[in-house]
Structure formats: structure tokens, C-alpha cells
C-alpha positions in Angstrom: -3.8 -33.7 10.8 -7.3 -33.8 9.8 -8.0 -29.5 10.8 -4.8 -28.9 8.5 -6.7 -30.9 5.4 -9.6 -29.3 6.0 -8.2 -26.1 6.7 -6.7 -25.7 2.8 -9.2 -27.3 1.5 -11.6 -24.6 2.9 -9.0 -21.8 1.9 -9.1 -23.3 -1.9 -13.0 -23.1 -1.8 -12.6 -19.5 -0.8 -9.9 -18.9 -3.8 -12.2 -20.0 -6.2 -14.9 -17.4 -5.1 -12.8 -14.4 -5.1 -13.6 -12.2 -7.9 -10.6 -10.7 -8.9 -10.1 -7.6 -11.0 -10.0 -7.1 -14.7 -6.9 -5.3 -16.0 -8.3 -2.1 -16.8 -9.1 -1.7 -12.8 -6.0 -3.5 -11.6 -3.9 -0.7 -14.1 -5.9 2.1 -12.6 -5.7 1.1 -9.1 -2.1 0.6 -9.6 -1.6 4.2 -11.4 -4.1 5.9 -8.0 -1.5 4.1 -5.6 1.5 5.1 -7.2 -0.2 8.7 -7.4 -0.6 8.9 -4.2 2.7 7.5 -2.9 4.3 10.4 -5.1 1.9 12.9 -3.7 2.9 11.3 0.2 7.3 11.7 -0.7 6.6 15.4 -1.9 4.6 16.0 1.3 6.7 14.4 3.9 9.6 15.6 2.3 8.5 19.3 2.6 7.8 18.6 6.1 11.1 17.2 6.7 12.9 20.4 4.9 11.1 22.3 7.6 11.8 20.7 10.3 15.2 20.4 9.2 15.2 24.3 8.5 14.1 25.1 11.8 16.3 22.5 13.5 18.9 24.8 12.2 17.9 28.3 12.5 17.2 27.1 16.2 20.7 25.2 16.7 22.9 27.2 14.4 
């Protein structure tokens, strides 16, 4: 009983030291990850149009 205690006690010391972002940075770290999971679809969707192509040139 006594680690549990201690052991959220110790996580709500660490909370309280963690420095978290302002909203300017949270707002452009949110628009760089949406960027980049828009530039990932295009990319792996490309690649799956050509492996689909070739799946069906080769099987057709």
C-alpha cells in the first residue's frame, strides 16, 4: 500500500515540473503534424496506386 502512495505522490511532483507549451507552439506543432500526416496519405497512397497498377498489368 505504502509504494502505491508514494508512487502518485512522486508522479504529482513530476506533473508539477513539466513545462508545458504555450499555445502559439502547441498550434504550430499541431499544424507541422497535421502537415505531415497529409504529406504521409498523398505518399502512401501513390504508392498503393502503383502497386495496385502493377498488380494488374501483371494479373490482368
Amino acid at each position: 500500500m505504502n509504494t502505491i502512495v508514494t508512487y502518485f505522490r512522486e508522479s504529482l511532483e513530476e506533473l508539477r515540473q513539466v513545462r508545458w507549451p504555450t499555445q502559439q507552439q502547441a498550434i504550430r506543432l499541431t499544424v507541422i503534424v497535421i502537415g505531415f500526416i497529409i504529406v504521409a496519405s498523398l505518399f502512401f497512397g501513390v504508392v498503393d496506386l502503383g502497386f495496385s497498377e502493377i498488380i494488374r498489368i501483371t494479373f490482368a
